[in-house]
N, C-alpha and C positions, 0 to 999 in steps of 0.2 A: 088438177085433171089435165090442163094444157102439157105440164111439163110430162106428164107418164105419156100421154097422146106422144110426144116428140120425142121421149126416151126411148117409144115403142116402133116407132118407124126407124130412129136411128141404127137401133139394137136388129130391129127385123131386118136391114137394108143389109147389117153386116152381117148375121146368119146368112143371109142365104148367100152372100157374096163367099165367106168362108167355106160353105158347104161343099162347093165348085173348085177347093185348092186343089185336089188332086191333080196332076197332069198325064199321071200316068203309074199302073198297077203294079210295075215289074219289080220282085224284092231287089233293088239294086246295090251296091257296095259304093260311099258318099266317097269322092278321091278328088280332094279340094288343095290349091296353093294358092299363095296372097299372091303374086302377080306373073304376068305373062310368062316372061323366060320358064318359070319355074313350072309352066304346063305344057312346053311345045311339046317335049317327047315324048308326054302321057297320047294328048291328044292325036298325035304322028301315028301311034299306036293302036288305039281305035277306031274300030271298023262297025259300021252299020250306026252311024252318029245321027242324032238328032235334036236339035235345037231348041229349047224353049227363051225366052224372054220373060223374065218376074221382076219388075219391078229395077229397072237397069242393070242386071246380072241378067247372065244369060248362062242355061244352066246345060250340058248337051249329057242325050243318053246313049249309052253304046256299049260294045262289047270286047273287053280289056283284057287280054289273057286269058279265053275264055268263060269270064266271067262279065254278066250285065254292071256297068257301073253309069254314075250320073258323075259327070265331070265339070266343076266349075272352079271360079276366082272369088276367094274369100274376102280381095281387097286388102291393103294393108291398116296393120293395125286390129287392135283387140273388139271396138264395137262395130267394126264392118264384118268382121269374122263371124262373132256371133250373132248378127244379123242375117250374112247370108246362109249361114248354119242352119240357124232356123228357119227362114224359109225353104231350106231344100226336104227339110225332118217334114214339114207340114209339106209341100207340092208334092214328094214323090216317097214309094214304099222303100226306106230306108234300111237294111240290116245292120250296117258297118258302117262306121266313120276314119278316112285314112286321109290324114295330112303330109302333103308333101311337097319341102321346099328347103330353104336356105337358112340361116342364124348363124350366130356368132358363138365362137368355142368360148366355154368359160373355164373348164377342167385342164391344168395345165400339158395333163399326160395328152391331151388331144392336140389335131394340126386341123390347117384348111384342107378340104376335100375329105376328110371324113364322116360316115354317118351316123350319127347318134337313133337311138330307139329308146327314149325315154319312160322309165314304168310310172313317172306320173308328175304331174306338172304344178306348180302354184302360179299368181301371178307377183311378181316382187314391189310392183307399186300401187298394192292393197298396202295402206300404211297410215298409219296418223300422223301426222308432224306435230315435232311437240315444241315447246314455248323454250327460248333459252332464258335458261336461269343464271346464267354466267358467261365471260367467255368461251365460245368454243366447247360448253358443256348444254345437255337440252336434258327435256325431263318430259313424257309424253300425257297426252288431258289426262286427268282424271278420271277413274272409271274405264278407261279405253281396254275393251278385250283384247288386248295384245297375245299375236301367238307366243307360244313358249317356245324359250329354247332359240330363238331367231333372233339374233343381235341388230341393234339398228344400223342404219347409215346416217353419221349424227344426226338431225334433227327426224329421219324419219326410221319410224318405229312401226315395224312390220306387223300386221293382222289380218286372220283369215274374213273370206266375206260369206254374207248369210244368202243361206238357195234354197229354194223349196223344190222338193225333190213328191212329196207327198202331203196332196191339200192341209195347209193348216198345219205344217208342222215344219219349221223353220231350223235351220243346223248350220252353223257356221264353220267352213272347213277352209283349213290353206292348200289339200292337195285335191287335186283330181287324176283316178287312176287310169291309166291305161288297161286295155283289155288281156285278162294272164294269160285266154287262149289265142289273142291274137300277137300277144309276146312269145308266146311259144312257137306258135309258126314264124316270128321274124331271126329268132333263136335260131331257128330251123335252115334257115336262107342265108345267114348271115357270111358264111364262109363260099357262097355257090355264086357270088356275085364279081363277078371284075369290073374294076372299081376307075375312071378317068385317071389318069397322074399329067398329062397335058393337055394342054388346048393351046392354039396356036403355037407361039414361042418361047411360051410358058409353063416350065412342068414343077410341080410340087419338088419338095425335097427330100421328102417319106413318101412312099407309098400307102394312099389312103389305106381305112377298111371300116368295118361296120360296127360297130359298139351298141350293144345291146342291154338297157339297164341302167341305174341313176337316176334322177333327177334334172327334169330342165324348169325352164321358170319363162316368163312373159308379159311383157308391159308396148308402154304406149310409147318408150322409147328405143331410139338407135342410140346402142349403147357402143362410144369408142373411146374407152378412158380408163385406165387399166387399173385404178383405185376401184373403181363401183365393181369391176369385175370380178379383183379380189374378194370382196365383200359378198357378192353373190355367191361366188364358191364358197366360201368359209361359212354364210349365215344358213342357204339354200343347199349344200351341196353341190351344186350344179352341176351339171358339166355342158349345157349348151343353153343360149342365152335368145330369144325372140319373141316376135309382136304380137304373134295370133294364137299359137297352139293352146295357152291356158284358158281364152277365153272359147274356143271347138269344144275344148275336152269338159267344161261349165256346160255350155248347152247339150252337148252329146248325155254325162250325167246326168243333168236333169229331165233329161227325155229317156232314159234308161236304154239308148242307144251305144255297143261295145266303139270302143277309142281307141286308136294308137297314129302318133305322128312319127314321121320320118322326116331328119333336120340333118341334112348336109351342112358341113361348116366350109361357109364362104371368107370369113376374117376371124378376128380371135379377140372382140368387141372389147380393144385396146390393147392384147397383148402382142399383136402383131410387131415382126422386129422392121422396124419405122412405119412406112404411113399403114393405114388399113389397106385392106386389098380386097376388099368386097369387090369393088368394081373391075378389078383383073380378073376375079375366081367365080365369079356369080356362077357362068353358064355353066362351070365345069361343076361348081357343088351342085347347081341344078341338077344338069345328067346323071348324078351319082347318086341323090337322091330316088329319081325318077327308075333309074335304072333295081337299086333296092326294090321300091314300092311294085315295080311288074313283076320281078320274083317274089314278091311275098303273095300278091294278088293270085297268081298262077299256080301257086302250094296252098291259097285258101280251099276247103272243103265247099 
């Protein structure tokens, strides 16, 4: 009887504490990037801004291209993303989920400063690792529901992860899709945008532009090493390679929230010709991204 008395207060303290998530009613449009640079010129952008604070994020709402959006930092990395993911689905009336920010080219036909529009995303290090049985040869557990179709990176052997999307019924998938009608407005925008080719004393070698479609993937690492990269194009398709979008587009699906991210390429996560150059190109793939994400915002319905 003690422990239901104490399950019951504990349980009763969090009802009502959750009751109260709301912050605010306005169907808004979620326009999220994992770190600073990659949000000045959303927020530069934004007018009528208002500020919450949830839990160390701080989430602002305002009005983007004449459209209400709630504008935050998802934090790098896949479980700070879908942390702050969901708490913005739960604080505020959500429509739309749009990510926008930086990654690494994995598609050879791509360069730095261009932007990718991915129609659906896996994470690449959902995988087993399996036990070598030899030199240089691995063999993955037993029984391991390994995807099809998706070749390992030796010892690790690619598999989708399990979501519950509807109580009680559990489905294990490697992609998550992007939204068709909000790829078709990015379709739409793709060619209306001019696109950075310098920053400071540094300009590209191509003239960016916006690539619409493919496949991107997303893990827990900074990938600069031009064998793994291979590998993701060849096993994933890929063509753009980062931390946070597959773990957004997992929470946005499972909340039956529409998805689509926007990935500027800052380096080409090891094919860069000598060092990476994330840290030369950031701000410019930043802007170019940002710069997509307001024309797409501004031709949403």
């Amino acid at each position: 009887m003690r422990l239901i008395l104490i399950l019951a207060c504990v349980f009763g303290f969090a009802g009502s504490t959750f009751a109260q998530t709301r912050l605010d009613d306005t169907p808004r449009t979620a326009v999220i990037s994992a770190f600073g640079p990659e949000l000045t010129a959303l927020e530069a952008a934004t007018s009528d801004k208002q500020a919450y604070a949830v839990g160390g994020a701080t989430f602002t709402t305002g009005v983007l291209e004449g459209k209400p959006v709630v504008l935050f930092l998802s934090g790098m990395s896949m479980v700070n993303a879908a942390m702050t993911t969901q708490q913005a689905l739960d604080r505020f009336k959500i429509t739309r989920v749009v990510f926008s920010g930086i990654a690494g080219g994995v598609d050879p036909a791509l360069d730095v400063g261009d932007v990718v529009v991915a129609e659906q995303w896996a994470q690449y290090l959902e995988n087993a690792v399996g036990r070598e049985v030899a030199p240089g040869r691995f063999e993955p557990p037993p029984g391991e529901p390994l995807a099809d179709r998706l070749a390992p990176f030796g010892m690790m052997f690619p598999r989708g992860v399990v979501v519950t999307r509807t109580p009680g019924v559990m489905e294990r998938r490697v992609w998550f899709p992007a939204d068709p009608a909000m790829l078709a407005t990015a379709r739409e925008v793709a060619g209306q945008v001019t696109l950075k080719r310098c920053i400071a004393d540094r300009c590209l070698v191509k003239p960016p532009r916006v690539v619409v479609g493919g496949n991107g993937v997303s893990g827990q690492s900074f990938v600069d090493n031009a064998q793994f990269r291979t590998w993701a194009y060849d096993a994933f398709g890929a063509k753009v390679l980062d931390m946070e979008s597959a773990a957004v587009a997992q929470v946005a699906y499972v909340n039956g929230a529409p998805f689509i991210a926007f990935r500027s390429l800052s380096d080409l996560a090891g094919g860069d010709p000598g060092k990476n150059q994330a840290r030369v190109f950031f701000q410019l793939a930043s802007d170019n991204s940002a710069a997509v994400v307001r024309a797409f915002i501004a031709a949403l319905p």
